[in-house]
SEMAR-900504 format. One record per residue: x, y, z of N, C-alpha, C, O in turn. Coordinates in steps of 0.1 Angstrom, whole numbers, plus 5000, padded with zeros to 4 digits. Each point is the difference from the previous one (the first is absolute). Last residue first. Layout:
<pts>
XYZXYZXYZXYZ;...
</pts>
This chain:
<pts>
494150944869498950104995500550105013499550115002;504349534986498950045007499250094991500450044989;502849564986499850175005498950015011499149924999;502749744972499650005011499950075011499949995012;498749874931501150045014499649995012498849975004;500949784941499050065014501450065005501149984997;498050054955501249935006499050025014499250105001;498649764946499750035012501650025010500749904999;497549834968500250104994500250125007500150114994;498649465022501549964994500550134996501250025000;495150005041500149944988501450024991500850095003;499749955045499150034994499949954990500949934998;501649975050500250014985498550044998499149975008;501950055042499949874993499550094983499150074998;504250095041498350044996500049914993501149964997;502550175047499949894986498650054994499350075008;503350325026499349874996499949854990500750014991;501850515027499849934988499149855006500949925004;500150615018500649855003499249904991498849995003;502350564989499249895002500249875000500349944990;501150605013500449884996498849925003499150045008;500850385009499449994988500449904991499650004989;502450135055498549975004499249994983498849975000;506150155005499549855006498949974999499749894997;501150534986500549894992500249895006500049904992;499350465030498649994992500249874994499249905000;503650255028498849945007499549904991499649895000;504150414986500649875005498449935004499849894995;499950554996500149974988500449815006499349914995;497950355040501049994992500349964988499149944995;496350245015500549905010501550074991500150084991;495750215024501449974991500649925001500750025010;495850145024499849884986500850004987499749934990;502750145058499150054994499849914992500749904996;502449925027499450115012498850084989499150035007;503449474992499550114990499150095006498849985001;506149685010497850035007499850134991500850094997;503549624980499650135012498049975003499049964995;504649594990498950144993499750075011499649955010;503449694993500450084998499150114989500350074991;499149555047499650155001500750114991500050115003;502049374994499350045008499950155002501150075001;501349734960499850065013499350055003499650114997;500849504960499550135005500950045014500749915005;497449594973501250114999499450105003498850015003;498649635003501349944999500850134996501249975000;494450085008500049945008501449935000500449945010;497850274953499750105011500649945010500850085005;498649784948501449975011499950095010501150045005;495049894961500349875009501350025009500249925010;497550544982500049914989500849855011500349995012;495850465002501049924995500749914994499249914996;496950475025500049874993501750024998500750115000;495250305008501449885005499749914995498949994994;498350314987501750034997500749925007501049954996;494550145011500249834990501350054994500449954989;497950435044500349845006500049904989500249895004;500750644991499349874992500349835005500749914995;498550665029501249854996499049964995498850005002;499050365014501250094999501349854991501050034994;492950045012501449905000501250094994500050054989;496750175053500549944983500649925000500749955009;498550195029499250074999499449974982498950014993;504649915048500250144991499050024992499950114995;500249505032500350095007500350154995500050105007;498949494967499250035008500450115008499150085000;504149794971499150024993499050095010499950125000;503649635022500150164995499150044991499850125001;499949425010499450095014500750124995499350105003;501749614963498250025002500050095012499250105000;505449804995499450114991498549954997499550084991;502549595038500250125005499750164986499750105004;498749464989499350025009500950135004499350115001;502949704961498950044999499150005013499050004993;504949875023500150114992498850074991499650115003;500749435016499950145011500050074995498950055000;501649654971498849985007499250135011499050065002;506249834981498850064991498450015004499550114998;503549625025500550215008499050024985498950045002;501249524997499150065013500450135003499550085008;500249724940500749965012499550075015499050085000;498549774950500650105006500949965016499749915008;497149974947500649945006501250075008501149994994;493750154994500950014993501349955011500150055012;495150094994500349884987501549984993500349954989;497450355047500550074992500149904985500150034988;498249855058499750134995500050044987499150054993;503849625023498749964994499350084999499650004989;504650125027500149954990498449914993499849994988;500650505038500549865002500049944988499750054989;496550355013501849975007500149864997499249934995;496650474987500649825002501750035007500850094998;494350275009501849964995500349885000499749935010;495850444992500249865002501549974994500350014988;497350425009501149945011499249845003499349965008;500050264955501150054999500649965008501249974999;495449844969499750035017501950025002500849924996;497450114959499150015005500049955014498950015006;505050014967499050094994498650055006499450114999;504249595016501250084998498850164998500050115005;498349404996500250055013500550155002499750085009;500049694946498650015006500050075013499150085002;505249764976499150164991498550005006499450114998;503149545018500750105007499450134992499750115005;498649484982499750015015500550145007499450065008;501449794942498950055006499750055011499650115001;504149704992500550114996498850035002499950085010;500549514999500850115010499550134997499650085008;499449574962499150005007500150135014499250085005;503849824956498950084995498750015012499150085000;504949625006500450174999498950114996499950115004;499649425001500350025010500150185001499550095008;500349504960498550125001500250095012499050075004;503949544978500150114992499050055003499550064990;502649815052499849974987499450054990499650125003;502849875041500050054993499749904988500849914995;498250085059500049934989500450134988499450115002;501949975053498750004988500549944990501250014999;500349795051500550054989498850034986499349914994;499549955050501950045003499950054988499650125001;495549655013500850134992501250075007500050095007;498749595030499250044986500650124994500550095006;501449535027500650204999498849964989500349904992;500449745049499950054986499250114999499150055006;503949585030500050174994499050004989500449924991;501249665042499550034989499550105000499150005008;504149645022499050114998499750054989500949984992;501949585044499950124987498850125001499450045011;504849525016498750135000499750074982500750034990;503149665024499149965017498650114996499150025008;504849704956498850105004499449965011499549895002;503349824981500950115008499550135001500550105004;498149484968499449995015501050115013500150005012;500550024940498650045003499849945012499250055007;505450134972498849875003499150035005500050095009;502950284960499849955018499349894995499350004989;502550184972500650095008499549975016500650045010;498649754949501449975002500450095009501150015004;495049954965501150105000501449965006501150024995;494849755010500349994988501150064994500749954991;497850065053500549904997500849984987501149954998;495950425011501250005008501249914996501150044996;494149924994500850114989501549985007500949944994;495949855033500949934991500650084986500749964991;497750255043500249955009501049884988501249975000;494850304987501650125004500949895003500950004991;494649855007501050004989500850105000500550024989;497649905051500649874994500550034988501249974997;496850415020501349935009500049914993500550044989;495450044991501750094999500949975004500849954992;495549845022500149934984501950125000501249985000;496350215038500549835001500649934988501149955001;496350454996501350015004500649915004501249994997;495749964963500050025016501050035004500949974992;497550144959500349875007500050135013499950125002;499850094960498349955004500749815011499449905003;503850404971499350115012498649915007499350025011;503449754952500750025013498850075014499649975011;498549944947500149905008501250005011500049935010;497350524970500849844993500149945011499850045012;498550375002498949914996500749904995499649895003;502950534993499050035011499049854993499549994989;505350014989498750045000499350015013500449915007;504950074993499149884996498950144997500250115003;505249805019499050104990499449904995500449894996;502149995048499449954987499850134997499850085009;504349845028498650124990499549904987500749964991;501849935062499849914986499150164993499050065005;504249955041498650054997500149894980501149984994;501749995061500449984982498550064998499349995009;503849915037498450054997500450014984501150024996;501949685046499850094986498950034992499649914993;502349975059498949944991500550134986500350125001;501849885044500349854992499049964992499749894998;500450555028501349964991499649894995500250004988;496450285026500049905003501249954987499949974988;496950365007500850005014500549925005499850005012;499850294942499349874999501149945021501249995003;498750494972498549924995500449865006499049935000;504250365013499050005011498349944988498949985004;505150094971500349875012499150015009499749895006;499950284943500350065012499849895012499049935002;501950024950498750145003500550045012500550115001;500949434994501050124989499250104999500750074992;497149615029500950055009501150064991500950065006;495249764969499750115013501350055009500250125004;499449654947500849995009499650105013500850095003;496649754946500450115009500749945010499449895003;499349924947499949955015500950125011501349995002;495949954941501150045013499949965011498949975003;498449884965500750094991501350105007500850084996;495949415005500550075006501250094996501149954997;496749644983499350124998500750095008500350094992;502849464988499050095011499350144998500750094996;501649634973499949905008499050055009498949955002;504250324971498349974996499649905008498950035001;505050335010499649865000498849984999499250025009;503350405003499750004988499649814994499949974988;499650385057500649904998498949974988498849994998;503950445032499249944992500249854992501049954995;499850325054500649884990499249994988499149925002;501650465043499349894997500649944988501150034999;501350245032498849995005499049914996499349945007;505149834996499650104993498650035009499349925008;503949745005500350135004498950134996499850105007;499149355002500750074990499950125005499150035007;499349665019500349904989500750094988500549944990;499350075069499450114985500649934986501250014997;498649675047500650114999499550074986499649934991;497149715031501149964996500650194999499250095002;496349714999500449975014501449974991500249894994;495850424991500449844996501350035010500450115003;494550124982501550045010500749854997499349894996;497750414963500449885009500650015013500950085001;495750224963500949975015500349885006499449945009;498350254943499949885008501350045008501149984995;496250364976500749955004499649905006498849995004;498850234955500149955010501449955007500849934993;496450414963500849945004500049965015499450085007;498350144942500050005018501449905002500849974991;497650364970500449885002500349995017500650075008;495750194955500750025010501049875001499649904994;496750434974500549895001500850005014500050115006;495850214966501249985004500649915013499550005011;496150124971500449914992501849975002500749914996;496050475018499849855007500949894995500249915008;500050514976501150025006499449805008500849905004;495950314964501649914995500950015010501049944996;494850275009500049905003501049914994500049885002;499750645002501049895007499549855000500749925007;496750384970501550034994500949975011501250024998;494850005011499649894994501750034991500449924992;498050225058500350034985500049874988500149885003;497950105048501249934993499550054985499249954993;499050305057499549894989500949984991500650104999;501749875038498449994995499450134998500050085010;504649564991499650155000498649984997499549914992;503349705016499250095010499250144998499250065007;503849654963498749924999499250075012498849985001;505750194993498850054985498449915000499050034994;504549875039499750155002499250044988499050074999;503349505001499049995009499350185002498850015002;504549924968498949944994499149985010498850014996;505250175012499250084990498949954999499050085000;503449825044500449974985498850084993498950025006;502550225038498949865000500549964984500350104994;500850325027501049885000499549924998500749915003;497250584999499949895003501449924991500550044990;497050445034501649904991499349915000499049995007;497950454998500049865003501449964992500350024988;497050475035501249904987500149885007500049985012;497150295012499350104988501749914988500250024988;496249735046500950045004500750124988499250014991;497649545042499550214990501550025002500749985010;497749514998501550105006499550104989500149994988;496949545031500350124995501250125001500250055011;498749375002500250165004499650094984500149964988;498549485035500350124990500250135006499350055009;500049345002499950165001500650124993501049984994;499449485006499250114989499750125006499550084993;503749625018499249945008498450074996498949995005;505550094979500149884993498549915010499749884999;500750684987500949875008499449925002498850025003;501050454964499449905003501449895012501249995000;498050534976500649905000499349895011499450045010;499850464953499549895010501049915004500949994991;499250534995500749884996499549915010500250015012;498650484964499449885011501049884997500149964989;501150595001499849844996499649925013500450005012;498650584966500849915008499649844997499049964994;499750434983500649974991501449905012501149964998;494150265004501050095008501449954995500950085002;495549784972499350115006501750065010500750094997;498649464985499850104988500050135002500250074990;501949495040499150125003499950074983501150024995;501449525008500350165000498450045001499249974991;503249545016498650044996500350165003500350025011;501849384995500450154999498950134992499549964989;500449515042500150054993500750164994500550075009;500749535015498649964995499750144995500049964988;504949815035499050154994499149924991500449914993;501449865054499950024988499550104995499150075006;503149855044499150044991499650004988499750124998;503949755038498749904998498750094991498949954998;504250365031500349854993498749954995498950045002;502650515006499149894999500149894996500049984988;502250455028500549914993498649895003499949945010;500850645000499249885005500749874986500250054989;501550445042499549974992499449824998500149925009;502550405021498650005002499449984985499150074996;505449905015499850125000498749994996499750064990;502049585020500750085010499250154998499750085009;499549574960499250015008499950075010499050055005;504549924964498750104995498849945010498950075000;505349735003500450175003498250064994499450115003;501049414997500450055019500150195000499750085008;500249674947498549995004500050045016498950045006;505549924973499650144996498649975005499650115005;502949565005500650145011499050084996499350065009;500349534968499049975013500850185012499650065010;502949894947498149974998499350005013499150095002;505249804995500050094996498350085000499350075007;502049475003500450085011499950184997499850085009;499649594956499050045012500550045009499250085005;504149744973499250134992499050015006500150115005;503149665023499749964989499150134996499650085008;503049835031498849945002499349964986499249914999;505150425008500249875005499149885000500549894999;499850504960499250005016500249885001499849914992;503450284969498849895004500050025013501050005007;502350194953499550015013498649915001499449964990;505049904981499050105000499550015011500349925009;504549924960499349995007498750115001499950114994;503049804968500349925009499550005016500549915006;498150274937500150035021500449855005499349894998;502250194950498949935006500550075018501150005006;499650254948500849985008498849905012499050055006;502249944934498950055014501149965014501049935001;499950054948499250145003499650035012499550115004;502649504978501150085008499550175000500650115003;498449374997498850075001500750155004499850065010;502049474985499650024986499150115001499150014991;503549825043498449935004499450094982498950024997;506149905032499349944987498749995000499449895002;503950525020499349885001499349924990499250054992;505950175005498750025005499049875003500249884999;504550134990499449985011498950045005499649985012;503749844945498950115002499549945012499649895000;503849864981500350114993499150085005500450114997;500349425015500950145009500350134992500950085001;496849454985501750054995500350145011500950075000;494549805005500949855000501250044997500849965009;496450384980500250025014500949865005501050025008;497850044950501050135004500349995014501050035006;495349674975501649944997501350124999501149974996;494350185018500449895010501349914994500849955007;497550384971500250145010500549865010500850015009;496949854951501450054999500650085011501050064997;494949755008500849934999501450034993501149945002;495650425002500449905012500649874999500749985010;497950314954501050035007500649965012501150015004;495649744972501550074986500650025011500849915005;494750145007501149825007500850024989499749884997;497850565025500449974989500549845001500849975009;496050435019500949864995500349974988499150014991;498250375017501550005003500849895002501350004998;493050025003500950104989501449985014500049975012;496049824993501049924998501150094994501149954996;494450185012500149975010501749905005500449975011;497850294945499850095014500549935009501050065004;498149684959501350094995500150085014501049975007;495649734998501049964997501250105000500850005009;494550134986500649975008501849945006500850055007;496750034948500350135008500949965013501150035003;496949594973501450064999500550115010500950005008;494549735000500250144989502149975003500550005011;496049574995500350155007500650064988500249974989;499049605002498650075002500350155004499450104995;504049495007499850064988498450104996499650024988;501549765057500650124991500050064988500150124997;496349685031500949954994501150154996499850114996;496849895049500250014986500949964993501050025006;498550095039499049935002499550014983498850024997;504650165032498550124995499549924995498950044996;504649795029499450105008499450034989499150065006;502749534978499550015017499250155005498949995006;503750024953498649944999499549965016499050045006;505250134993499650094993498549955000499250075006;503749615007500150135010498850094995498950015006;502749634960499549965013499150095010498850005002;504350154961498349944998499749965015499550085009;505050084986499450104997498249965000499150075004;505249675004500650105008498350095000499550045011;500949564959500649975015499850065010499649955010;499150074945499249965001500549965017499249965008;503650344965498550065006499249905004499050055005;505149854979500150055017498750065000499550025011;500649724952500449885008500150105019499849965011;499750264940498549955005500549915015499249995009;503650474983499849874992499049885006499849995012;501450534995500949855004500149904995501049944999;496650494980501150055009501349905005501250014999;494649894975501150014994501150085007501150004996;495149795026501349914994500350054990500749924994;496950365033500949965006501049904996501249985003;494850264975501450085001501149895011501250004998;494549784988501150024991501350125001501150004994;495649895039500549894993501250044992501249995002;495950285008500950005014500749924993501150044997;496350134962499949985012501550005005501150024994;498650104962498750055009499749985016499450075007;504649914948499749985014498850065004500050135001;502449754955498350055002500049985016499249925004;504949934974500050174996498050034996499450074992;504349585037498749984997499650154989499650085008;505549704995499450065008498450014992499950014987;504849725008498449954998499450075001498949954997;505450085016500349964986498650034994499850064989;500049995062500750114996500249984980499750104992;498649525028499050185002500850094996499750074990;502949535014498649984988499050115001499250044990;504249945043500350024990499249984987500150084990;498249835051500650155002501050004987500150124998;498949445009498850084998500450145002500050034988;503449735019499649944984499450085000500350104993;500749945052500750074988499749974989499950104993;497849625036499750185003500950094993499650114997;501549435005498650014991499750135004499850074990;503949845030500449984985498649994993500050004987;499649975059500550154998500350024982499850104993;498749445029499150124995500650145003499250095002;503949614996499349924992498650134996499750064990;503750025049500650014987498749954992499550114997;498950125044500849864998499750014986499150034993;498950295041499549954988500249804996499449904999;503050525026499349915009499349864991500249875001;502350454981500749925004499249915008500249885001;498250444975500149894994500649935004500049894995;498750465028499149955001500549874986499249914998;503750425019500149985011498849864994500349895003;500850404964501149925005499549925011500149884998;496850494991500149854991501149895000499749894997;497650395038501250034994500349894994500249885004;494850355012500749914996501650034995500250104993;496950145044500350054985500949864997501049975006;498549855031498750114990500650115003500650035010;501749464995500550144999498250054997499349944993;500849585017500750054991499550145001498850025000;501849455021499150135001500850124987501149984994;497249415013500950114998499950175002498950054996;497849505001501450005012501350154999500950045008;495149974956500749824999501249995017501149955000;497450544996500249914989500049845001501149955003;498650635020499749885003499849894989498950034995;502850505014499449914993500149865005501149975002;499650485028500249954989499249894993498949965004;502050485031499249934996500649924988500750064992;500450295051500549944995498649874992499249945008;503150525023499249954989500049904990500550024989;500350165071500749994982498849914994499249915004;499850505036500049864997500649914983499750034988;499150385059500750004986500449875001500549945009;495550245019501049955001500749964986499349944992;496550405038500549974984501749935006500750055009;496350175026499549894997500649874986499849884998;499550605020500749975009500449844999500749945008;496150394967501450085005501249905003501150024996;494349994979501149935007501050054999500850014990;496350284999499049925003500649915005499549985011;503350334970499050065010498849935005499350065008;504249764956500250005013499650075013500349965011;497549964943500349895010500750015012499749945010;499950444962498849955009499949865005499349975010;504250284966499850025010499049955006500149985012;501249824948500449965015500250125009500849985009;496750114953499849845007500449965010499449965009;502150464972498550015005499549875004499450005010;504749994962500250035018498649995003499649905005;500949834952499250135008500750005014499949915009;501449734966500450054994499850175008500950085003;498749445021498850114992501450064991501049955003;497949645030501050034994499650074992499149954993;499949645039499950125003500850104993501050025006;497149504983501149985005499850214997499850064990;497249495019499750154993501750085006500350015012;496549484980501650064996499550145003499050044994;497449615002500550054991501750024997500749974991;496250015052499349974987500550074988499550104996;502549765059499750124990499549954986500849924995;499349855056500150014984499950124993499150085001;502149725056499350054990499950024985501250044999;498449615052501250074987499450124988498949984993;498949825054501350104995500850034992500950084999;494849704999501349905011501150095004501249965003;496450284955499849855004500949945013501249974999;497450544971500849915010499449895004498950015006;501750364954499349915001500649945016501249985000;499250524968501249855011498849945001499050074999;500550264960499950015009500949855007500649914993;499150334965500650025010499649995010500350105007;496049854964501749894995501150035005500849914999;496050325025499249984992501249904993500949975008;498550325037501349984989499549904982500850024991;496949935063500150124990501249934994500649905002;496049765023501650044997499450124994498950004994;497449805025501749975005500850055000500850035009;495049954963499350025017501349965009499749945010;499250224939500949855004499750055018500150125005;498450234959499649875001500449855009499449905000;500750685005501049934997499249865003499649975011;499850604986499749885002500949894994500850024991;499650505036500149884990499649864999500249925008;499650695006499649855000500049894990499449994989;501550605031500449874988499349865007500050005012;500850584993499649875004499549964991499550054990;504750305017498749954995499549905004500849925005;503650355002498750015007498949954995499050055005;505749844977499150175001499050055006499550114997;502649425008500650175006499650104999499850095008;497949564976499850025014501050115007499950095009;500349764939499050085006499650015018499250095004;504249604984500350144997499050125001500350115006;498949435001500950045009500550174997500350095007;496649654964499650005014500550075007499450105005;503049774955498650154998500049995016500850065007;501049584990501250115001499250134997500250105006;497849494995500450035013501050135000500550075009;497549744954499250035001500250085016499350095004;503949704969499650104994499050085008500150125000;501649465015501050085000500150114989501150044996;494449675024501549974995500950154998499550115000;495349815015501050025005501449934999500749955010;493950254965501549905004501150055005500750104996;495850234988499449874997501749904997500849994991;496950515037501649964991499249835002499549945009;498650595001499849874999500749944988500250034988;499850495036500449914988499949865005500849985010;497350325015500650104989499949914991499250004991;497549895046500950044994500850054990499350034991;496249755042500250074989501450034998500349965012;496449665003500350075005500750064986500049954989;497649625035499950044990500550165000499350055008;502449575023498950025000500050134987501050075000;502849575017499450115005498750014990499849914992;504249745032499050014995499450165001499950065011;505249654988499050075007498750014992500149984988;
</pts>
């Protein structure tokens, strides 16, 4: 819709699943709200469904699963009616072969074959005899954990694909966080126990974690979720603006309300007066808006991003594999996963005899993946395929091309000092202006996190203070593979629980690219 220069409570900058969930909440309370939202199509922002021919994509994976009841009450008050329980299933992809995620080291040397399995034990023995005793990097914690022959297999490939750096560059920190509880000692001992009928647990060498075997997901795909809540806040006379870019952001001196300009793509312009501004927009684009631009945020400009693109194949053959998605650890090919749409949900893809597959490059905004054609794409999706072994390319009847700017913030070594500014500048001198979400916020976060800082911004605002320390959510990498579902209470006052607090003040670990030699980097949030 289109509106005309006008006034309200709170002006909210994007419509992804931070920015929609403020929206939607403050409209219970009675407030008026309006949102702008750049992409002139879809809400949901990296959660969002993409539809093509009728098939549809989800960008990324978003597999429905909070720790916070508060999350899943509000998914289910928003979709009620709509959520289908779905098994979980993702694995590794190798030379034709698939292998277990959470790697199980019995299961993966067997696949391996005697000759190079007996070179992955030498090596895992020469680490363990040999161990690095200056580990600074990824690199190096992982081959003294396995040994150089399974990390250059199981661990580099994958890893450098998505952040777009050498390993041996990244911070260790990471590593230890993101790989903590495997053990290949005990897993392959736990698999010649299991060969002799002596131990019937499971062999995945991961005996701290309980992996979800299944999760909830909207039949239509995660926008389905998204496109309810922008239906409930219009319902309640509030306003969702497509196709709008933010141009600019600018505080009244005098009454201490915000002009937020936004612009469409045909250059007309609004104005939104309003007395708190969210915004979800990435950091860096929101610090280069503010006017007049502190000169103690012009470092937040400098902050990084890694984008990423799907390629939608349909190919004319039965579902080439069970999992939701596959990671695939084969240098041969740029392609860092390949999503299975009809393992998401069978109403994504309509048409039994065609199998819909999504390809994820992680790349730069502008390198030579993102800067080709969608034409050039399909094709090179098309013989990635080939290359793989997983469909012929003349058994492609169709494609399509997704691309997600800024998926994931860059942690590098300037990253934390640049945040920290941003947030001591906003926190000190404009009180209601709030970051949410994961670009908002800069920080690599999952989608009930996302919400969550937007749902304690709208109790801030509504009470008057900051009563929560929205840069307390966050979480650590196994959020998504162990746990029970909602087994954190809704936090009825600004008391959070003792169980809350301590989810929401972990932090999901990143890779950060090393600092000087004297020097340990981390990869801690600001």
């Amino acid at each position: 819709m289109s509106l005309g220069d006008h006034s309200t409570d709170v002006a909210i900058i994007g419509a992804g699943p931070a920015g929609l969930t403020a929206a939607y909440l403050l409209s219970k309370q009675g407030l008026r709200v309006t949102v702008i939202e750049k992409d002139p199509v879809y809400v949901g922002g990296i959660s969002r469904t993409v539809e093509h021919d009728g098939f549809r994509f989800d960008i990324g994976g978003h597999r429905f699963f909070s720790k916070s009841q508060e999350v899943v009450d509000l998914w289910n008050e928003i979709l009620p009616d709509d959520f289908i329980q779905r098994p979980r299933m993702s694995r590794i992809y190798y030379e034709g072969k698939f292998y277990s995620y959470p790697l199980r080291a019995f299961e993966a040397l067997g696949n391996l074959g005697l000759w190079r399995s007996t070179l992955c034990m030498a090596s895992f023995a020469k680490a363990k005899l040999f161990p690095n005793r200056n580990v600074r990097s990824f690199q190096d914690w992982v081959v003294n954990q396995f040994g150089h022959k399974l990390f250059s297999i199981f661990f580099k490939t994958y890893t450098e694909k998505v952040w777009g750096m050498p390993c041996d560059e990244m911070s260790a920190d990471w590593a230890a966080q993101r790989i903590k509880g495997l053990s290949l000692g005990g897993a392959v001992l736990d698999g010649l126990k299991r060969s002799l009928g002596l131990n019937k647990r499971p062999n995945d060498g991961m005996e701290t974690k309980t992996l979800l075997e299944t999760f909830r997901y909207p039949r239509l795909g995660p926008g389905m979720m998204w496109d309810a809540a922008r239906d409930k806040v219009i319902a309640a006379g509030n306003h969702v603006l497509m196709g709008h870019g933010l141009k600019q952001v600018m505080q009244d001196q005098v009454t201490g309300r915000w002009r937020v300009r936004a612009t469409r793509q045909d250059g007309a312009s609004i104005t939104i007066n309003a007395d708190h501004v969210i915004s979800s927009a990435p950091m860096r684009e929101l610090a280069g808006r503010i006017h007049p631009l502190p000169k103690t945020l012009s470092d937040a400009l400098n902050l990084k991003y890694r984008d990423f693109l799907t390629v939608a194949l349909m190919i004319r053959s039965d579902d080439l594999f069970p999992d939701n998605w596959i990671y695939i650890h084969d240098s041969k090919v740029k392609v860092g996963r390949v999503q299975n749409f009809r393992s998401w949900s069978p109403e994504m893809v309509p048409d039994a005899t065609i199998a819909c597959v999504g390809l994820e490059y992680f790349c730069f905004e502008g390198d030579g993946l993102w800067s080709s054609s969608d034409a050039e794409l399909v094709e090179f999706a098309k013989r990635e395929m080939a290359i793989l072994g997983l469909c012929r390319p003349q058994d492609v009847v169709g494609g399509a091309v997704v691309r997600q700017e800024k998926a994931y913030p860059v942690y590098d070594d300037a990253y934390a000092a640049n945040v920290l500014t941003m947030r001591t500048e906003l926190e000190t001198k404009y009180p209601t202006l709030h970051l949410v979400g994961r670009n908002g916020m800069h920080r690599y976060n999952n989608q009930d996190h996302a919400m969550m800082t937007a749902m304690l911004t709208v109790r801030n605002i509504v009470a008057g203070e900051r009563l929560y320390d929205t840069w307390a959510v966050n979480e650590d990498a196994e959020y998504h593979e162990a746990g029970d579902e909602g087994q954190i209470a809704a936090a009825g006052t600004p008391e959070l629980t003792s169980g809350e607090r301590a989810a929401l003040a972990s932090v999901r670990d990143v890779p950060a690219k090393l600092e000087a030699p004297s020097t340990k980097s981390t990869s801690r949030a600001a």
